[in-house]
VOBA-1610 file (N, C-alpha, C; in pm, whole numbers, padded with zeros to 5 digits, always signed):
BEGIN
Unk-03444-00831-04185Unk-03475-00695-04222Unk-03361-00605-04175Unk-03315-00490-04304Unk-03184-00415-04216Unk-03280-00328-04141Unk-03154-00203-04123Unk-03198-00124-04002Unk-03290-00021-04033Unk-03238+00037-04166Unk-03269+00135-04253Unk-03455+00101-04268Unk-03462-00003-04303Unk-03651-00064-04355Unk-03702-00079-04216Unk-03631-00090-04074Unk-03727-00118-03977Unk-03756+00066-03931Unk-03660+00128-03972Unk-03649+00299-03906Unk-03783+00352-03975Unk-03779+00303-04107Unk-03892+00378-04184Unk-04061+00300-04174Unk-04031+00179-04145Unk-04157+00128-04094Unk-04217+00176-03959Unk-04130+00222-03867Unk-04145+00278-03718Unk-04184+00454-03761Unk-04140+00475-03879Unk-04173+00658-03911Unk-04316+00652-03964Unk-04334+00533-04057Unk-04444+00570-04116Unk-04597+00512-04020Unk-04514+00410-03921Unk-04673+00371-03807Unk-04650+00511-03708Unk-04542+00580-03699Unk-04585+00678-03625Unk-04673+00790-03712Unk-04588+00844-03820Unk-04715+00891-03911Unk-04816+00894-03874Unk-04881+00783-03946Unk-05012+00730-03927Unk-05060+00765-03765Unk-04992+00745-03669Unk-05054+00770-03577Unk-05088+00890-03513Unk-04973+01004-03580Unk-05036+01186-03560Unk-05119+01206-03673Unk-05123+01118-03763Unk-05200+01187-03853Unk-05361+01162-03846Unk-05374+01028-03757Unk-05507+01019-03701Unk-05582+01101-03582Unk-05456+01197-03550Unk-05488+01252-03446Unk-05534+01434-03499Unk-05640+01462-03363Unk-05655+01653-03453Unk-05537+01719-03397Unk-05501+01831-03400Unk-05458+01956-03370Unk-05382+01916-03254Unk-05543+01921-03188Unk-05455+01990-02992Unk-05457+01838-02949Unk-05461+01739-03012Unk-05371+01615-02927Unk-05197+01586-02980Unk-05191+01641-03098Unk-05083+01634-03185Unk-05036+01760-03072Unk-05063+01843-03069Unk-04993+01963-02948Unk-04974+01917-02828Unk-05047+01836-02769Unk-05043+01792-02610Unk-04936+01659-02603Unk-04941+01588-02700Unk-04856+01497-02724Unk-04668+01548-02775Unk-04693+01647-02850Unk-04555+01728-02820Unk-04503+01768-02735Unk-04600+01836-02698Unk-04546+01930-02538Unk-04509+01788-02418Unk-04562+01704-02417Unk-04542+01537-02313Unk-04394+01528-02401Unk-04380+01525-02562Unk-04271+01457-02557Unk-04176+01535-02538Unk-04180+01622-02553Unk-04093+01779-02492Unk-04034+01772-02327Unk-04145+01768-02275Unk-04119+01744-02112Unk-04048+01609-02066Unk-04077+01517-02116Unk-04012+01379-02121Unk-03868+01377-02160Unk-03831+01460-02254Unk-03718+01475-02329Unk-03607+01568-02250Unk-03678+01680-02208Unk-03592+01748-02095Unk-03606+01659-01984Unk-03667+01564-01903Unk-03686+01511-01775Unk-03550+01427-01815Unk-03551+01355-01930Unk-03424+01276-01927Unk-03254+01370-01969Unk-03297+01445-02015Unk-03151+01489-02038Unk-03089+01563-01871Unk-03236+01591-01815Unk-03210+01660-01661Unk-03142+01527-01618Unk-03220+01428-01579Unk-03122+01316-01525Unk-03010+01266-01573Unk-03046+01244-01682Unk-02909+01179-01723Unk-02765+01241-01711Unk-02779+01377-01736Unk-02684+01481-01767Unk-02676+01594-01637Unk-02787+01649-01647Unk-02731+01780-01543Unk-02737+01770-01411Unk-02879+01642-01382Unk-02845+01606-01221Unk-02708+01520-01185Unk-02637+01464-01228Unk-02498+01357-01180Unk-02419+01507-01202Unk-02401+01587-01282Unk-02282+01677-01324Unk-02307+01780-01145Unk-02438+01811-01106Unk-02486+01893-01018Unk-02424+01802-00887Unk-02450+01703-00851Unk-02444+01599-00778Unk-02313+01599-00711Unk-02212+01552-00884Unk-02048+01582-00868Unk-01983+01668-00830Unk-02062+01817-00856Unk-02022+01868-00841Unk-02022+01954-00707Unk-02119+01958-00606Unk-02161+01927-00458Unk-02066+01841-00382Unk-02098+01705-00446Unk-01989+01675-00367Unk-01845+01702-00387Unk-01814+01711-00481Unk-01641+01793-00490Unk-01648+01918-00400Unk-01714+01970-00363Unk-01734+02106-00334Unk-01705+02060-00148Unk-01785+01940-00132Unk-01755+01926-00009Unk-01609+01858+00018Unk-01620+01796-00022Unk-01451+01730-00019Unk-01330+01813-00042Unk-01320+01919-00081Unk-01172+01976-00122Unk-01131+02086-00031Unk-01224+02114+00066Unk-01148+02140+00168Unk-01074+02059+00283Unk-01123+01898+00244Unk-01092+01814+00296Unk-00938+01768+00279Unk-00948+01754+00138Unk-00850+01732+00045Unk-00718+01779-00004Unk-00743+01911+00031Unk-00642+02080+00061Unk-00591+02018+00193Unk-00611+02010+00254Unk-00590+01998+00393Unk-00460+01840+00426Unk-00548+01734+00357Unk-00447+01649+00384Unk-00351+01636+00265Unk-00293+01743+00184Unk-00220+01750+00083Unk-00132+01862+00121Unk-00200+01961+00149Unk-00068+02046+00311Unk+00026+01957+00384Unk-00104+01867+00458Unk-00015+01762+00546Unk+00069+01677+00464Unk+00075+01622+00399Unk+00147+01521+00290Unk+00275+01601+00268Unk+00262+01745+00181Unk+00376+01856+00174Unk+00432+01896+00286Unk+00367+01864+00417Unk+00448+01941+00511Unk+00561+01851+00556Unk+00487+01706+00558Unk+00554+01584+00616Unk+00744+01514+00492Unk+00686+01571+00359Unk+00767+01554+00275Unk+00897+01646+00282Unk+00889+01794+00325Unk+00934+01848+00359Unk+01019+01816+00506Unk+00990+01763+00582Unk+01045+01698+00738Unk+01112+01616+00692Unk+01059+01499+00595Unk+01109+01349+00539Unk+01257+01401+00493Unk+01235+01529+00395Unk+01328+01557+00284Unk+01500+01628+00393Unk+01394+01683+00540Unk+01543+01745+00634Unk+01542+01625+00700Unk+01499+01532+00748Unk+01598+01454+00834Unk+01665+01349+00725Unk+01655+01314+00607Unk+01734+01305+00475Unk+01852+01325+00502Unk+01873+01451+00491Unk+02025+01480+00531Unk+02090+01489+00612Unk+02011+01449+00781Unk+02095+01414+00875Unk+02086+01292+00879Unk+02234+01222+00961Unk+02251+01118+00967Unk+02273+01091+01094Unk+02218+00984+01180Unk+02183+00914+01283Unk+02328+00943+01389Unk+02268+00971+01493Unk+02419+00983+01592Unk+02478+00830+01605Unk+02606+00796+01583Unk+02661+00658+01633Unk+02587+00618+01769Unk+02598+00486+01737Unk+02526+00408+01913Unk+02668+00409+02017Unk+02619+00458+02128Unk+02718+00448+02239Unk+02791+00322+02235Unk+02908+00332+02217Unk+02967+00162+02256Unk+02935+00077+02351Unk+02906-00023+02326Unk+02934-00126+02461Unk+02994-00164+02524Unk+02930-00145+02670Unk+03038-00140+02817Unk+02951-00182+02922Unk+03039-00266+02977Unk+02963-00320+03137Unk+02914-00215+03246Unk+02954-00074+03236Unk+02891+00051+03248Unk+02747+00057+03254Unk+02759+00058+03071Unk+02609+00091+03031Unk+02473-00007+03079Unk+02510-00124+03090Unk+02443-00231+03062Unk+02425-00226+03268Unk+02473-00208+03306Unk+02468-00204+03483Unk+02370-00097+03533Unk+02373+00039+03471Unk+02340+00107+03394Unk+02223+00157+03397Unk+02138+00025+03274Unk+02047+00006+03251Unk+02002-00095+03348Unk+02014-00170+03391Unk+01986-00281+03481Unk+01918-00231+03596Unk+01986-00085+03662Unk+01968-00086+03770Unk+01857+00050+03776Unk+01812+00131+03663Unk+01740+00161+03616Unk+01605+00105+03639Unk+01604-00041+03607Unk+01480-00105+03581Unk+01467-00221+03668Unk+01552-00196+03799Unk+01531-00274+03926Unk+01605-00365+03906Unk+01657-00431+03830Unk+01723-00588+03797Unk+01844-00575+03861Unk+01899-00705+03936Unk+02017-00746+03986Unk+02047-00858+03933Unk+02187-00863+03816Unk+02219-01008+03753Unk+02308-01098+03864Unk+02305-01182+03832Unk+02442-01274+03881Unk+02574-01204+03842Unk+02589-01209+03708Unk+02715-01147+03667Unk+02640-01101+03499Unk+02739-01011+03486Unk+02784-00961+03326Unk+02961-00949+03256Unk+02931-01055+03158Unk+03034-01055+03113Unk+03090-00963+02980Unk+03160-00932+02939Unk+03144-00895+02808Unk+03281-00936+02693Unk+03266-01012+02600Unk+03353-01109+02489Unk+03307-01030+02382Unk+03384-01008+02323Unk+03418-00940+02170Unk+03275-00807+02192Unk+03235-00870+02086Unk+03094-00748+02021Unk+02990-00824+02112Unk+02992-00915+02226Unk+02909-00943+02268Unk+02854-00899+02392Unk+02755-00916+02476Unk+02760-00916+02629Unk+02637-00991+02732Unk+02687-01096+02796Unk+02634-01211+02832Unk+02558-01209+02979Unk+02462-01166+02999Unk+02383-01126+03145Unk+02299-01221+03188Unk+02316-01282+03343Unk+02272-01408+03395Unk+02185-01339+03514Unk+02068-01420+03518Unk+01961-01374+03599Unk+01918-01484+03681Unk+01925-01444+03804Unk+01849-01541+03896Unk+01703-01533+03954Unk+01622-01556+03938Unk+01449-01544+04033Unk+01462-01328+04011Unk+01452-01354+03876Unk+01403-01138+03824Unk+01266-01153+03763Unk+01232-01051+03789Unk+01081-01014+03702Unk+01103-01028+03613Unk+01032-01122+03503Unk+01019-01150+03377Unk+00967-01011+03276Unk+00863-00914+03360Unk+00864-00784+03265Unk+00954-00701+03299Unk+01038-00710+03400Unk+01149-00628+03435Unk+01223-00638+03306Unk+01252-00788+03269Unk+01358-00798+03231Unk+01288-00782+03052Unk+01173-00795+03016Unk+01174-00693+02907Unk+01180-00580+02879Unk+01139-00529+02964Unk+01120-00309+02977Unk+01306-00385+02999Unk+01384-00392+03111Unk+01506-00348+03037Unk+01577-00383+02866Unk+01543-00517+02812Unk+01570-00523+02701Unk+01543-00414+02618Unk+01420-00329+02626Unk+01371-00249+02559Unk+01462-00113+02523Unk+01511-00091+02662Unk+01586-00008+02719Unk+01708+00000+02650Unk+01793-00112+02651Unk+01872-00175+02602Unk+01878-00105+02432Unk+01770-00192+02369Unk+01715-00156+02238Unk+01754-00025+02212Unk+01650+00075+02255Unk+01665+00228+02220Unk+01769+00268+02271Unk+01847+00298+02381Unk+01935+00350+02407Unk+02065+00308+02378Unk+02094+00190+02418Unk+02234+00096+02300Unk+02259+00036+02175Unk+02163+00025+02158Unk+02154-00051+01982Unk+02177-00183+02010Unk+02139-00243+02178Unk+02199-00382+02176Unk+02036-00430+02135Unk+02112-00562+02046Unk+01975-00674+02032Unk+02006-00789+02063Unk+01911-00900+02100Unk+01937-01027+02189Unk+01982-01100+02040Unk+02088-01152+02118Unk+02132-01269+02020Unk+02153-01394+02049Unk+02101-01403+02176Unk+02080-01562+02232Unk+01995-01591+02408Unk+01905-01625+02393Unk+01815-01617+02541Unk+01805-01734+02577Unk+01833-01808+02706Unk+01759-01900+02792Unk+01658-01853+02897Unk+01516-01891+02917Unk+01471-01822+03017Unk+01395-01920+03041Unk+01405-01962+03237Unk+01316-02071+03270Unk+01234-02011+03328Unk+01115-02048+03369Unk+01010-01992+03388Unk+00993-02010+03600Unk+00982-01954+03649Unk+00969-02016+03811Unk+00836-02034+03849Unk+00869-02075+03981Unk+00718-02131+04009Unk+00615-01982+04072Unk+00676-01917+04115Unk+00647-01749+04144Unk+00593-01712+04050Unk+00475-01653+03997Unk+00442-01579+03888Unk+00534-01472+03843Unk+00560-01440+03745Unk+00625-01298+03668Unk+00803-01357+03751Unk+00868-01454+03779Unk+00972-01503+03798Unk+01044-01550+03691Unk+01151-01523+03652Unk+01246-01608+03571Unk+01369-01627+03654Unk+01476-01752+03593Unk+01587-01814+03538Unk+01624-01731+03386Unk+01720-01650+03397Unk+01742-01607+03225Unk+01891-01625+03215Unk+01937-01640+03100Unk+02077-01627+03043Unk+02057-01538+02901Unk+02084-01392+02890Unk+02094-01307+02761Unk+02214-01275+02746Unk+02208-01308+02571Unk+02298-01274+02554Unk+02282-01183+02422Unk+02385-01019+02440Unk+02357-00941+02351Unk+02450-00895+02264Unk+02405-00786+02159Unk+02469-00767+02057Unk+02435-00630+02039Unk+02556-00567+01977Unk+02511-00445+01947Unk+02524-00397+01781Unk+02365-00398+01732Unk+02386-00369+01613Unk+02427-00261+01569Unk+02496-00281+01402Unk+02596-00219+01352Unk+02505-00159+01247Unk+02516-00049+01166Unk+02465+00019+01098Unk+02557+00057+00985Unk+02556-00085+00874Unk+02710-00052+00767Unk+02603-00001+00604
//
């Protein structure tokens, strides 16, 4: 059966079914399908639009806010852009003594060969001797480019041999 013969079979059993009916049920039955008809267009339609629109209402002061921040930060991003990084202090048995003594450490010796510089440790604090690497890090641009470290029988004791580098920024 097409669609067209089932639409008109569904018109004419409804027919039939107001037409069995008097007056004021044919009225009471309108007014239900009336109310039914707005109950769904209320949900379907104006409560989600009401809903959305509440909550947008709460959010965009939220939203303003971290889009300032985003613009303000783009703006910072966009000036340190055009500055360019101060050169790293050269490396020198200076600096590195320096730093050493800064962060309590006493080496055996420090040597220093080409772009390198080679620091020997006898029985040092093992976090000593990272907080100075660290040190090292931020303030020289040196990075390890070769470590031996034995462990002692002393807790927080090492045996170390570092050896560093100072990175280049080409």
């Amino acid at each position: 059966m097409n669609l067209s013969g089932l639409i008109n079979q569904y018109r004419q059993s409804f027919s039939a079914f107001l037409a069995a009916r008097d007056a004021r049920e044919r009225a009471l039955l309108s007014a239900a399908a009336v109310a039914v008809l707005l109950g769904l267009y209320y949900a379907l339609l104006i409560g989600p639009a009401l809903a959305g629109r509440e909550h947008l209402n709460r959010n965009l002061p939220v939203l303003r806010q971290q889009a300032a921040q985003l613009q303000a930060l783009s703006k910072e991003a966009a000036a340190l852009s055009g500055k360019t990084a101060a050169p790293p202090i050269a490396m020198s048995k200076e600096i590195i003594e320096a730093a050493l003594t800064r962060n309590g450490l006493k080496p055996q010796s420090v040597t220093l060969t080409g772009d390198f510089a080679k620091v020997q440790f006898a029985a040092v604090s093992f976090s000593g001797t990272l907080d100075w690497l660290e040190d090292m890090q931020r303030t020289a641009m040196l990075s390890v480019a070769d470590a031996n470290i034995v462990a002692l029988t002393i807790p927080d004791t090492v045996d170390a041999t570092i050896s560093l580098r100072q990175q280049r920024k080409d």
